[in-house]
Biopython code that builds the backbone (N, CA, C, O; Angstrom):
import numpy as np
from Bio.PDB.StructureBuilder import StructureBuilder

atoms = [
    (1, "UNK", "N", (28.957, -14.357, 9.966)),
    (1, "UNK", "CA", (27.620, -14.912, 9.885)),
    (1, "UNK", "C", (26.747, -14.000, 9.040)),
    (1, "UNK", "O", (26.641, -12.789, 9.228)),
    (2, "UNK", "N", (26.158, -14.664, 8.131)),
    (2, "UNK", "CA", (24.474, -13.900, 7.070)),
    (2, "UNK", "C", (23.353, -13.878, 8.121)),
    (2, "UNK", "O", (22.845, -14.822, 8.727)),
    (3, "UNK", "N", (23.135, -12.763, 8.174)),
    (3, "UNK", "CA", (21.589, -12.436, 8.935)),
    (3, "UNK", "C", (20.740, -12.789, 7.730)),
    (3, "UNK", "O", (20.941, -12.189, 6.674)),
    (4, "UNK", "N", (19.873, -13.657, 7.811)),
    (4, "UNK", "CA", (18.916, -13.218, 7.090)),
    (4, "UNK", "C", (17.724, -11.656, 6.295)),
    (4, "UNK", "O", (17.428, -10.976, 7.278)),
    (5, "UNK", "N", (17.356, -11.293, 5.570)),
    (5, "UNK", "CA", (16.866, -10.568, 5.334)),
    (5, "UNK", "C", (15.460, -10.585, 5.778)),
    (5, "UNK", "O", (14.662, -11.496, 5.557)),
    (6, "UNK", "N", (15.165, -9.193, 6.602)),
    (6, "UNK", "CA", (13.878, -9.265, 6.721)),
    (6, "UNK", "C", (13.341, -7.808, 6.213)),
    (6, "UNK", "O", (13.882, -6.704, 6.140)),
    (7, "UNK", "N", (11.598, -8.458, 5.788)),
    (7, "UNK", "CA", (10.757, -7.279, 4.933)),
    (7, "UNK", "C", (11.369, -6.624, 3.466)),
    (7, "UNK", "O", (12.255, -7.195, 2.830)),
    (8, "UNK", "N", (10.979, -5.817, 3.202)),
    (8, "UNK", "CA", (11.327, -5.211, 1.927)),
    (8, "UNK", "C", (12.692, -3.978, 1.712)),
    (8, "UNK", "O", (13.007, -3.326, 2.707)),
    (9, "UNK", "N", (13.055, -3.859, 1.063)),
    (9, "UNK", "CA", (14.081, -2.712, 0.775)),
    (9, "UNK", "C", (13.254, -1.643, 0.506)),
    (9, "UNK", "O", (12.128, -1.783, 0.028)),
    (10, "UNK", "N", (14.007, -0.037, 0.930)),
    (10, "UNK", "CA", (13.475, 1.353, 0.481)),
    (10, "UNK", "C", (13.388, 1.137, -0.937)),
    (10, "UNK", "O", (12.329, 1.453, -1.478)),
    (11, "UNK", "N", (14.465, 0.575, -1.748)),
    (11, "UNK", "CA", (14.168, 0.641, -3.296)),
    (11, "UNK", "C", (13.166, -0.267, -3.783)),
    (11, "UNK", "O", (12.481, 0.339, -4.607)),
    (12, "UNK", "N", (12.678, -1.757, -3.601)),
    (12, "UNK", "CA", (11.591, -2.038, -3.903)),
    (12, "UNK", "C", (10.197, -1.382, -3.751)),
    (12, "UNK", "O", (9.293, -1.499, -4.577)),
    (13, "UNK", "N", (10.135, -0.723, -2.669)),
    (13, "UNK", "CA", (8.962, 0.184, -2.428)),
    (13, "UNK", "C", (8.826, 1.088, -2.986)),
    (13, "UNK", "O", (7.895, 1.390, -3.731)),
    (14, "UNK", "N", (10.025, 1.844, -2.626)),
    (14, "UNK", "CA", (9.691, 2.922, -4.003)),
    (14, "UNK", "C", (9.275, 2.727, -5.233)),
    (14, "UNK", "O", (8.755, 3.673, -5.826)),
    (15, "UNK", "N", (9.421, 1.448, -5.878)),
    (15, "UNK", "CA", (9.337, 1.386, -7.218)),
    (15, "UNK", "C", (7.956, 0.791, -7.405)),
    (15, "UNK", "O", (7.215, 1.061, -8.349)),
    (16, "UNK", "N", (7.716, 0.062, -6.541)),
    (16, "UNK", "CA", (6.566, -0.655, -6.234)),
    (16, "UNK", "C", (5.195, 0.825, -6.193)),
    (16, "UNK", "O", (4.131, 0.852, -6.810)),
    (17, "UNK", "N", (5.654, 1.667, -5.432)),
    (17, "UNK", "CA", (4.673, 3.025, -5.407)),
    (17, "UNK", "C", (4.809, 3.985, -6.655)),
    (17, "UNK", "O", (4.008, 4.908, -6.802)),
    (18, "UNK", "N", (5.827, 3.756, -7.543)),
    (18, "UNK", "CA", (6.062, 4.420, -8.749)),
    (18, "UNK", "C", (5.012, 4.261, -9.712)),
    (18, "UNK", "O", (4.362, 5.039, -10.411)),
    (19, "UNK", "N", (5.054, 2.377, -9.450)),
    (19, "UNK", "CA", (4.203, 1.425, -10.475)),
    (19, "UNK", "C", (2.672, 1.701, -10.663)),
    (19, "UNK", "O", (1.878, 1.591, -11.597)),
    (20, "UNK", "N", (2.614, 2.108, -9.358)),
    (20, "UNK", "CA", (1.011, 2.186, -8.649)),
    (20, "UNK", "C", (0.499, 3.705, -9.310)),
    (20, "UNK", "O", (-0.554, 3.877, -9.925)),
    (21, "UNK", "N", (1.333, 4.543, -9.068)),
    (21, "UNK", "CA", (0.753, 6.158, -9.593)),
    (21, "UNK", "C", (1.167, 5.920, -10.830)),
    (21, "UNK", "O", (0.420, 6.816, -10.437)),
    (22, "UNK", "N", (1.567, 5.672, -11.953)),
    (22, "UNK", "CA", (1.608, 5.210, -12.984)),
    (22, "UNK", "C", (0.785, 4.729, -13.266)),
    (22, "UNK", "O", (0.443, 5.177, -14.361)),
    (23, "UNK", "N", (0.012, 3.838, -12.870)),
    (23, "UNK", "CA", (-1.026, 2.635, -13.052)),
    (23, "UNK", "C", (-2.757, 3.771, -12.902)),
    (23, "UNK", "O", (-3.833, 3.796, -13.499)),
    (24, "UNK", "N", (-2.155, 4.495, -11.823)),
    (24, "UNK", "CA", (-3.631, 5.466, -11.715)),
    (24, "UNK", "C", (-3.556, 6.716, -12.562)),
    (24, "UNK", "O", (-4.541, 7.340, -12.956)),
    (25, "UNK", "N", (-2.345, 7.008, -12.794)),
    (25, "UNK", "CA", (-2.583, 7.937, -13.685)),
    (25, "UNK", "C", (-2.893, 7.789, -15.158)),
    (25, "UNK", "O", (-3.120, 8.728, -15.921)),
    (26, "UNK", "N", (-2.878, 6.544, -15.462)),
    (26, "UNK", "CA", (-3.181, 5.802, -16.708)),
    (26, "UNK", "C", (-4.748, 5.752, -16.930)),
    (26, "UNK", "O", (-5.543, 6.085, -17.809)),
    (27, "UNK", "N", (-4.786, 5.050, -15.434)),
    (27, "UNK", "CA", (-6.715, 4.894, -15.353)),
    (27, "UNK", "C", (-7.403, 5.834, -15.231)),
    (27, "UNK", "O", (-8.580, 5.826, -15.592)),
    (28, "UNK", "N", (-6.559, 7.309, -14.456)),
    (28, "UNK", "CA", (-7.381, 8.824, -14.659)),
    (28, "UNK", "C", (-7.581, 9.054, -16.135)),
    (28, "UNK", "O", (-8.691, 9.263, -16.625)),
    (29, "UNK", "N", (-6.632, 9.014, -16.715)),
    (29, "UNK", "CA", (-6.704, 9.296, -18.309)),
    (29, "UNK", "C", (-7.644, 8.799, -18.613)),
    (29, "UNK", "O", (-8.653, 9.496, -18.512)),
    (30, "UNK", "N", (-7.800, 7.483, -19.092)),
    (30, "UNK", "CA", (-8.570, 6.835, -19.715)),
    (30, "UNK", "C", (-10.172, 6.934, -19.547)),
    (30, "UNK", "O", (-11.056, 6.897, -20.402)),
    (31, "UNK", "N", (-10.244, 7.092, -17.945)),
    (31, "UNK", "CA", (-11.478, 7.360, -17.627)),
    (31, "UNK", "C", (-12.523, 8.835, -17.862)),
    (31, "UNK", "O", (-13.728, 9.021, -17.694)),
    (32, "UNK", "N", (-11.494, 9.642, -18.285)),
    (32, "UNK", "CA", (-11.480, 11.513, -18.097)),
    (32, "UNK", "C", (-12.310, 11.411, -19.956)),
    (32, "UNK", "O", (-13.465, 11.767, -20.188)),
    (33, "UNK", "N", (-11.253, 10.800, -21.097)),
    (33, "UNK", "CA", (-10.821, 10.720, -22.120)),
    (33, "UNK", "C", (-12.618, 9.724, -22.796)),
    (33, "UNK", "O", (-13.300, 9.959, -23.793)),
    (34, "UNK", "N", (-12.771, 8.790, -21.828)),
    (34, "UNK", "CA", (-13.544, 7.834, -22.421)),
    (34, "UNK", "C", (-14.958, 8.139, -21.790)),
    (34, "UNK", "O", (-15.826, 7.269, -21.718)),
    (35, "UNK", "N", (-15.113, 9.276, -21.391)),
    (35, "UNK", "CA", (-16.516, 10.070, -21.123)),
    (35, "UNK", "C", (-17.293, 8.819, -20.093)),
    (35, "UNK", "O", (-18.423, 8.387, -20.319)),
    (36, "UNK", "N", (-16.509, 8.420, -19.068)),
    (36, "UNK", "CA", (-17.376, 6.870, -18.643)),
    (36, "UNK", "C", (-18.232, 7.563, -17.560)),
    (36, "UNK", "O", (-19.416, 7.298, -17.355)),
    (37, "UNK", "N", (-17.502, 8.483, -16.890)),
    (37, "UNK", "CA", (-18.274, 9.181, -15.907)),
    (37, "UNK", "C", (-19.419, 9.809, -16.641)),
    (37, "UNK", "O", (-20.499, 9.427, -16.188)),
    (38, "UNK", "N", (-19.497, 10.501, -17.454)),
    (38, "UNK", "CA", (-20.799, 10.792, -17.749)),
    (38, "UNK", "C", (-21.623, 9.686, -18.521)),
    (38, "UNK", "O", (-22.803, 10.031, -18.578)),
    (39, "UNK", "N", (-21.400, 8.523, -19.106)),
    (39, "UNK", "CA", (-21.755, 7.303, -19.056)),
    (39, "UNK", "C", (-22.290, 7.214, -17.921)),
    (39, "UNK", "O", (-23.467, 6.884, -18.063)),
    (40, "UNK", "N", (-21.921, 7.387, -16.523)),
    (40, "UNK", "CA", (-22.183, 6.656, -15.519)),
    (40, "UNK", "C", (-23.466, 7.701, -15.136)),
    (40, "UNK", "O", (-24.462, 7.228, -14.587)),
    (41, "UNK", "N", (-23.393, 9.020, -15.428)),
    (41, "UNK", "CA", (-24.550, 9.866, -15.166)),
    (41, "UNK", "C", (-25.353, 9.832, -15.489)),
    (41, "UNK", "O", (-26.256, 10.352, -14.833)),
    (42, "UNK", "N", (-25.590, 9.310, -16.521)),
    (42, "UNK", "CA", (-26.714, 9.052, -17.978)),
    (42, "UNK", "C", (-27.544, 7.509, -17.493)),
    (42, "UNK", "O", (-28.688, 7.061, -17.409)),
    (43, "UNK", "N", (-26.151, 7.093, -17.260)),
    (43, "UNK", "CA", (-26.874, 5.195, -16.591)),
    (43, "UNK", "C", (-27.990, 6.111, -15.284)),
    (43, "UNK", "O", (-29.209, 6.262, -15.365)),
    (44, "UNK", "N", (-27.327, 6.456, -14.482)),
    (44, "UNK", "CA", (-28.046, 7.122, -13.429)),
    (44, "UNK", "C", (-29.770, 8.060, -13.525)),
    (44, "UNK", "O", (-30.869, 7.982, -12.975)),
    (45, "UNK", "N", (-29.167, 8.814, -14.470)),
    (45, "UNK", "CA", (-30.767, 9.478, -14.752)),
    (45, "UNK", "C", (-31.726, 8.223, -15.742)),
    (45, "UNK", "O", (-32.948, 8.369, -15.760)),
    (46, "UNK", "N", (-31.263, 7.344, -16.324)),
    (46, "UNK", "CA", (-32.196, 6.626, -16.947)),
    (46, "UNK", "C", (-32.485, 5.676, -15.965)),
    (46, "UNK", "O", (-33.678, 5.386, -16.050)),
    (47, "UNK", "N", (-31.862, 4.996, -14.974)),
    (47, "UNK", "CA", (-32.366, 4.375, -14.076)),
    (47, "UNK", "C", (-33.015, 5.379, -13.022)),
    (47, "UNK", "O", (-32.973, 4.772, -11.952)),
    (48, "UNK", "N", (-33.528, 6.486, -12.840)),
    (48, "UNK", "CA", (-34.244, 7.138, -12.141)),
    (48, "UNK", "C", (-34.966, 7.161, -12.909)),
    (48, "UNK", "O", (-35.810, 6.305, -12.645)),
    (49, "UNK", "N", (-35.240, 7.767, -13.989)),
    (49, "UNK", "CA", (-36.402, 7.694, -15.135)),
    (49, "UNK", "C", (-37.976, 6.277, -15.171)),
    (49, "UNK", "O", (-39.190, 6.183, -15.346)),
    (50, "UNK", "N", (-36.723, 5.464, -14.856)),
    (50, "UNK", "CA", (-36.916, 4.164, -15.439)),
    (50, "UNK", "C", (-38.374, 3.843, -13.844)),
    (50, "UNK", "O", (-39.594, 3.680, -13.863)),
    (51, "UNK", "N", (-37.300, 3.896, -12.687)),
    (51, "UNK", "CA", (-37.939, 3.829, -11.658)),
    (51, "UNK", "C", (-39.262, 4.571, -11.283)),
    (51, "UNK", "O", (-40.214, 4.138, -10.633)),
    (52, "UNK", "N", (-39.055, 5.966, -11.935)),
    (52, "UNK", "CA", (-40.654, 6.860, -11.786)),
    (52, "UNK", "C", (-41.571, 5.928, -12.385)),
    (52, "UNK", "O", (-42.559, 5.469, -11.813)),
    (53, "UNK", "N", (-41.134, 5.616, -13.786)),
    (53, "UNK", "CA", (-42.126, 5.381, -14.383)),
    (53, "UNK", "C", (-42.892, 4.030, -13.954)),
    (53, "UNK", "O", (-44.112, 4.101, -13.802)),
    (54, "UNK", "N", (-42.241, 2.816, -13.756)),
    (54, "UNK", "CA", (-42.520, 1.618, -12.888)),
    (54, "UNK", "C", (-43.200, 2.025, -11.571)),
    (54, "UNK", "O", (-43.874, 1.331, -10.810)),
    (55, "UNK", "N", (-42.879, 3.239, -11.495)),
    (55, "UNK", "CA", (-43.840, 3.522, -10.169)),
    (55, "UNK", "C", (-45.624, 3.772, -10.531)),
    (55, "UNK", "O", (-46.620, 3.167, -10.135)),
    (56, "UNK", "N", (-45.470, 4.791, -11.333)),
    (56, "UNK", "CA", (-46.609, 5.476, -11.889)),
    (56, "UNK", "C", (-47.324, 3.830, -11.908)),
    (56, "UNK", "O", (-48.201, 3.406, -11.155)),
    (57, "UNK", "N", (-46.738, 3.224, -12.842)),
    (57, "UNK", "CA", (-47.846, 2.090, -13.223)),
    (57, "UNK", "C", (-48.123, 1.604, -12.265)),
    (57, "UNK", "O", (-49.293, 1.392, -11.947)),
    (58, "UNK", "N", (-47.167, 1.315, -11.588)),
    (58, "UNK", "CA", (-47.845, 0.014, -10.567)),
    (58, "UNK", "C", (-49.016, 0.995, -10.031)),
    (58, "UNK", "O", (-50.098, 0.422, -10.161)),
    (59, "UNK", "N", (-49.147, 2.234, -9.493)),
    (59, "UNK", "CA", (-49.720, 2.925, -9.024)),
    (59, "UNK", "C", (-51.253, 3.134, -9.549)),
    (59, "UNK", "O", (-52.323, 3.283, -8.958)),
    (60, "UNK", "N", (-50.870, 3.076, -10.946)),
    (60, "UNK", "CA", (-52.372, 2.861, -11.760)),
    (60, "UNK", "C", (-52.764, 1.867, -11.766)),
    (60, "UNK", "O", (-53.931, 1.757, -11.390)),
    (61, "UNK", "N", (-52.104, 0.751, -12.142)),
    (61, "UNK", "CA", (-52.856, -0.703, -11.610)),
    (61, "UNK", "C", (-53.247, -0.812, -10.020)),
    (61, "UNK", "O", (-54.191, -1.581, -9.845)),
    (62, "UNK", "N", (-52.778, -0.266, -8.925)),
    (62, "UNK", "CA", (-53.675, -0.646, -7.704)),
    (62, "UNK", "C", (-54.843, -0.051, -7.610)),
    (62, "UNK", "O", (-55.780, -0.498, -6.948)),
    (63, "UNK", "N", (-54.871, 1.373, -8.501)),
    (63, "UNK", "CA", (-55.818, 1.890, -8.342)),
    (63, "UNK", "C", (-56.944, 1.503, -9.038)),
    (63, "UNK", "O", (-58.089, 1.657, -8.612)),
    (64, "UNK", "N", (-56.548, 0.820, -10.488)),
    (64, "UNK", "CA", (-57.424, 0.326, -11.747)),
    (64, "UNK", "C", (-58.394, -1.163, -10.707)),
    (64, "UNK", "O", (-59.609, -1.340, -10.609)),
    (65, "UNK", "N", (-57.420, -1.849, -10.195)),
    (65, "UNK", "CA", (-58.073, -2.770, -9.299)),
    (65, "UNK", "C", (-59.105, -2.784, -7.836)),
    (65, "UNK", "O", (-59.869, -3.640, -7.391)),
    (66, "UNK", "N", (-58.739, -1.488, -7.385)),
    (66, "UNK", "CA", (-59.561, -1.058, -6.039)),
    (66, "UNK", "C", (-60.271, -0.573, -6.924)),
    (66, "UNK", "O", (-61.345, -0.857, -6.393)),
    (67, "UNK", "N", (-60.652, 0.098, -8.151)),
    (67, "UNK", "CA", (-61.599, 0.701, -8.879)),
    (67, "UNK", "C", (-62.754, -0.982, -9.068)),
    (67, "UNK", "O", (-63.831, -1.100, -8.484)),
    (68, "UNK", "N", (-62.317, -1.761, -9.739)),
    (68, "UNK", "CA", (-63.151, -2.939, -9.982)),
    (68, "UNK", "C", (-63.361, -3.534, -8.762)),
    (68, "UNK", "O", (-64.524, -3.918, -8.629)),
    (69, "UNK", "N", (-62.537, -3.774, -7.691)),
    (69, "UNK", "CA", (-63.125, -4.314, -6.549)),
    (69, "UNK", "C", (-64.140, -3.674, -5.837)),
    (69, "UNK", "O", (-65.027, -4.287, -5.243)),
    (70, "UNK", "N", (-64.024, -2.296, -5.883)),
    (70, "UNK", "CA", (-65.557, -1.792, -5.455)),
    (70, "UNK", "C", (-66.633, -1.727, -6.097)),
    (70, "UNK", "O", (-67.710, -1.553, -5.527)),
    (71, "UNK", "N", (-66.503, -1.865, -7.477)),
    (71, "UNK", "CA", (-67.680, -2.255, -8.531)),
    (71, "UNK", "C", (-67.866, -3.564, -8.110)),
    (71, "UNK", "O", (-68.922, -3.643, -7.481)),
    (72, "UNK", "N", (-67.252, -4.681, -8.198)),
    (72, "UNK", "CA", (-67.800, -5.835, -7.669)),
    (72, "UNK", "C", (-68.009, -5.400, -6.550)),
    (72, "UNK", "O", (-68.331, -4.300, -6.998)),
    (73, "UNK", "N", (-68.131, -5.252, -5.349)),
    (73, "UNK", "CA", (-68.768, -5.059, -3.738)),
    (73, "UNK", "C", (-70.377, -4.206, -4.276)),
    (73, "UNK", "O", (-71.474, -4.609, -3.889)),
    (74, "UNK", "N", (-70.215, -3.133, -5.110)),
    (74, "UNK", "CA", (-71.882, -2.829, -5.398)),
    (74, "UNK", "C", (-73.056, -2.960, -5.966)),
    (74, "UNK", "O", (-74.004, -2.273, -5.586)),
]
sb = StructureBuilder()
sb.init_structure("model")
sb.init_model(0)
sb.init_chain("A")
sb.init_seg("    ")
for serial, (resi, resn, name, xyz) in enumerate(atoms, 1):
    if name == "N":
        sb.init_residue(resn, " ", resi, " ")
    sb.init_atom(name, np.array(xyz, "f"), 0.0, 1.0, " ", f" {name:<3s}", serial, name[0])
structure = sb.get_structure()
């Protein structure tokens, strides 16, 4: 009698986990090589940049407006 097969073989897995660190060590490269991380630092400080400054304003416009709303009240 054939038992059926169940789950995977040691050798598919292995190769299957070969594929995988292969696959990341490809994407370490590429990522190390293609400066994305500091891409990604640069995205980062200009979107902090970006955010001060959207702050400041709005900040001067509430104030530019409580400035005229109390001129109108006097």
């Amino acid at each position: 009698m054939f038992k059926g097969n169940k789950g995977i073989t040691l050798v598919a897995l292995i190769i299957t986990i070969i594929v995988l660190l292969i696959l990341a060590g490809v994407s370490i490269t590429f990522a190390l090589q293609g400066n994305i991380l500091n891409n990604a630092q640069t995205a980062v400080n200009e979107y902090d940049n970006a955010s001060t400054n959207e702050a400041e304003i709005i900040n001067f416009i509430n104030k530019t407006i409580d400035n005229k709303i109390q001129e109108l009240n006097s």
